[in-house]
C-alpha positions in Angstrom: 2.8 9.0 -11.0 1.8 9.2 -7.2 3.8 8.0 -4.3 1.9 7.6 -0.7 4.0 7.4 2.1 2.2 6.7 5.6 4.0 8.3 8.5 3.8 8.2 12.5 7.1 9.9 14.3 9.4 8.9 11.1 11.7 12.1 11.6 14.6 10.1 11.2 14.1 8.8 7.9 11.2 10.8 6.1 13.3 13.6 4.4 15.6 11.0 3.3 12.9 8.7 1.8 11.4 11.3 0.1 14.9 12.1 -1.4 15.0 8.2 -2.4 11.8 8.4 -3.9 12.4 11.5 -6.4 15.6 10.2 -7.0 14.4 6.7 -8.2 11.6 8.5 -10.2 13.4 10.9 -11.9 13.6 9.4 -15.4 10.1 8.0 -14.9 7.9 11.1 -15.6 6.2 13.4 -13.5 5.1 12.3 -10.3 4.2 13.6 -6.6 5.2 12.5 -3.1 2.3 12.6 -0.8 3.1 12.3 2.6 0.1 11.8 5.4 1.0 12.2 9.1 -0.9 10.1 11.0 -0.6 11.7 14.1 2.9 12.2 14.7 4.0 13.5 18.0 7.9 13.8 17.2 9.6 16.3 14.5 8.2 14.4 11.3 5.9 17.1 11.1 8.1 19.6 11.2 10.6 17.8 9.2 8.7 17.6 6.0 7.2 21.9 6.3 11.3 22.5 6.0 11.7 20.3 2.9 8.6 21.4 1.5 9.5 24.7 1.7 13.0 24.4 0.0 10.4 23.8 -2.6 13.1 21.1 -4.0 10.9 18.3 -4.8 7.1 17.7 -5.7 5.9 17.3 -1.7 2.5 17.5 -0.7 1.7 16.9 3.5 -1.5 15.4 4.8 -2.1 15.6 8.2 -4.2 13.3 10.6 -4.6 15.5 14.2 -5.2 12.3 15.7 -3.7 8.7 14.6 -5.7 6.9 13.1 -4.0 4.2 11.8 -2.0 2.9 8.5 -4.8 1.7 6.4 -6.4 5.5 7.0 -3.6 7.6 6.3 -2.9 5.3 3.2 -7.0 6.0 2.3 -6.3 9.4 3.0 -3.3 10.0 0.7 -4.5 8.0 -2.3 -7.8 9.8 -2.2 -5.5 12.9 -2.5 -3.4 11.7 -5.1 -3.7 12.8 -8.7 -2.3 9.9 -10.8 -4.2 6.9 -12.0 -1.3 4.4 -10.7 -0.7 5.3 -6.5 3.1 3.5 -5.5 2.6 3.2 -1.7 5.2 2.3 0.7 6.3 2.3 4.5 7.6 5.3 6.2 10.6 3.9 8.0 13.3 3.6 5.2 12.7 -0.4 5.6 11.3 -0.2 1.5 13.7 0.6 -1.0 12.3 3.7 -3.6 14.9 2.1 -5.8 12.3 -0.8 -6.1 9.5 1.3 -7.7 10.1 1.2 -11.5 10.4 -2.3 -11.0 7.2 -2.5 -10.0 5.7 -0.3 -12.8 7.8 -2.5 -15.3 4.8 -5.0 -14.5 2.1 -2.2 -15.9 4.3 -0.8 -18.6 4.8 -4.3 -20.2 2.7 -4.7 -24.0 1.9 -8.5 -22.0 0.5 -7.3 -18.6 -3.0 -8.2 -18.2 -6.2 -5.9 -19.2 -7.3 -6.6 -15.6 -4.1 -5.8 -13.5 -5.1 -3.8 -10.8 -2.3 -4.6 -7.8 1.3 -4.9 -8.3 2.6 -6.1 -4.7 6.3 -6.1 -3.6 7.6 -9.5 -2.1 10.3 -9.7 0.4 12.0 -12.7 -0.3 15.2 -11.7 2.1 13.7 -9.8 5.0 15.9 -7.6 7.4 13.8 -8.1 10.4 14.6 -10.2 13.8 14.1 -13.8 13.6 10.9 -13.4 16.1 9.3 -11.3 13.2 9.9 -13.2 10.4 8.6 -16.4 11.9 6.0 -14.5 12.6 4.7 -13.5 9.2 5.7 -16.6 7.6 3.0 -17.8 9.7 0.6 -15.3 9.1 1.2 -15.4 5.7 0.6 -18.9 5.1 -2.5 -19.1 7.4 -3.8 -16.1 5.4 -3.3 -17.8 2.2 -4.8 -21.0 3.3 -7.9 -19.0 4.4 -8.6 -16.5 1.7 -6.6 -18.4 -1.4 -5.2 -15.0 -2.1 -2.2 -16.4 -4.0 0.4 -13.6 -2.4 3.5 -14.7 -0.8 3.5 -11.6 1.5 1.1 -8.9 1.9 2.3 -7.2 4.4 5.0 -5.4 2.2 4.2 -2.0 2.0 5.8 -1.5 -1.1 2.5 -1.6 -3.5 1.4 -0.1 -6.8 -2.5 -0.2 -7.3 -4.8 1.3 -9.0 -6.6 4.2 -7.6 -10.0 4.4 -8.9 -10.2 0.1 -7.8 -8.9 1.0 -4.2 -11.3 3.8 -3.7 -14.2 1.3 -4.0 -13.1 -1.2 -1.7 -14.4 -1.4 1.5 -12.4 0.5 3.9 -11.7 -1.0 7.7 -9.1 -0.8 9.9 -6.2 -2.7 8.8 -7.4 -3.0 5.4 -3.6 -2.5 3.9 -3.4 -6.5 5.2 -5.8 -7.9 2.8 -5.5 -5.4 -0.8 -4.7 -8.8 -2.6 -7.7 -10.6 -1.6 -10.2 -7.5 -1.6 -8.6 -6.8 -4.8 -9.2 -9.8 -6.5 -12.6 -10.4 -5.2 -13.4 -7.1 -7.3 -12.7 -8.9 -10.3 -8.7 -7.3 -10.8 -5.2 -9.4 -11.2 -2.8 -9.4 -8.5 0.9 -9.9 -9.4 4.1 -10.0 -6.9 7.0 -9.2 -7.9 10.5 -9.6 -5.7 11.9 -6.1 -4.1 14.7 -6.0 -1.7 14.5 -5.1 2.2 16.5 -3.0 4.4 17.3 -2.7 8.0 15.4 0.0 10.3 17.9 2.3 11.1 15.9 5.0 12.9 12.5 5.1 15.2 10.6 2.1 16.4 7.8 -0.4 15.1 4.9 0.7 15.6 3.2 -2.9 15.9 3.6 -5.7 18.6 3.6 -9.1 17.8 1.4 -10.2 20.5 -1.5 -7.7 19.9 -0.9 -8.3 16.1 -1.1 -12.1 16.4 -4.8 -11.4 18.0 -5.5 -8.4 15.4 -5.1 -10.2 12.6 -6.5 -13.7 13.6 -9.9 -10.9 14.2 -9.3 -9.4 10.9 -9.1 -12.4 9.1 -12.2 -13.8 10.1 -14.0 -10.9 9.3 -12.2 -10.1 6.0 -13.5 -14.1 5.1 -17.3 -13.2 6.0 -17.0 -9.6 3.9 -15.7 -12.2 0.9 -18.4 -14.8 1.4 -21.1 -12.3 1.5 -20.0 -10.2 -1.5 -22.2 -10.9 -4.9 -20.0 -9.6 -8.0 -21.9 -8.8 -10.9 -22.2 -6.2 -14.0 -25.9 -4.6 -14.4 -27.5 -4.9 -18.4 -28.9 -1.5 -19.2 -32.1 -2.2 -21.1 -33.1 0.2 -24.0 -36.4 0.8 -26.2 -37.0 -1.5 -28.4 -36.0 -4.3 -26.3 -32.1 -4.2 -27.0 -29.8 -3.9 -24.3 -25.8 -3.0 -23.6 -24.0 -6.0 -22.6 
């Protein structure tokens, strides 16, 4: 089991997220935390070489120099990661580690589809301002209406997906916005399943809701051309003799 936390200037809450996370996986198996700084100019940095180095839990650090965004750093550390099944979510303590089994619960079952390939997390009771969640209600709906995504809220950062599926999507900034509907145009199942929210209690948003009203409205467009142009198929090898391999 893999966990991939994205961070930029989280020092307030990374070491104990990452003690969330090892405590919720403890009687799941062996797994790894891998953390990528993307670009942190506070103590995150610094932070996670002293817990590291108390050599107390399974803690590996990426590092971007420069930030280069979420959906990098998430590319970064799930390229990284060793397990099969990469749990990903936000930095800032908002997602609850607590959360995560649930979400493998939706693998693990004998009925879960052949084809499963992105467990998302589903915020029915967000602790945001009022300005925010109108806001991505909003999105969320005009999103859905667009790409027929069937996902009540993507934006959750709380995710388990396959790794080898992720690793041949396309990658763009912002991608982490649109796993559902990338996801599924590759042919896998999407499922959501309800996780709880928490309040920030330390550092800032890193997004506006004016420049990520404009963002998205860009990102959507062109994630609905990259759909539309996509051609899905499976090649038949052909063999001597004239049989083939369906």
């Amino acid at each position: 089991m893999s966990v991939v936390i994205p961070v930029q200037d989280e020092a307030g809450s990374i070491v104990g997220l990452a003690g969330e996370v090892a405590a919720a996986l403890a009687r799941v198996g062996p797994y790894e935390i891998v953390v990528v700084d993307d670009g942190s100019r506070d103590a995150t940095q610094a932070r996670l070489r002293e817990l590291q180095a108390r050599g107390e839990l399974p803690l590996r650090i990426l590092h971007h120099p420069r930030n280069l965004g979420q959906s990098a750093a998430l590319r970064s550390g799930i390229a990284a990661a060793r397990a099969e099944w990469i749990a990903t979510l936000d930095g800032d303590g908002q997602n609850d580690p607590a959360d995560i089994p649930r979400l493998l619960e939706a693998i693990g079952s004998t009925g879960h589809p052949d084809d499963l390939r992105l467990v998302c997390g589903w915020r029915r009771n967000r602790r945001d301002a009022w300005s925010r969640r109108v806001a991505s209600r909003i999105a969320n709906a005009v999103r859905c209406w667009i790409l027929a995504d069937a996902t009540p809220d993507t934006g959750c950062g709380l995710k388990l997906i396959h790794r080898a599926t992720f690793l041949e999507l396309p990658f763009f900034d912002h991608l982490h916005r649109f796993l559902p509907a990338l996801v599924s145009n590759a042919g896998g199942r999407v499922v959501s399943v309800p996780v709880s929210h928490r309040p920030r209690t330390s550092g800032r948003s890193k997004y506006g809701l004016g420049a990520r009203l404009w963002t998205g409205l860009a990102d959507l467009l062109g994630v609905l051309w990259l759909l539309r142009r996509s051609r899905r198929g499976a090649a038949v090898e052909i063999r001597a003799g004239g049989g083939s391999d369906s």
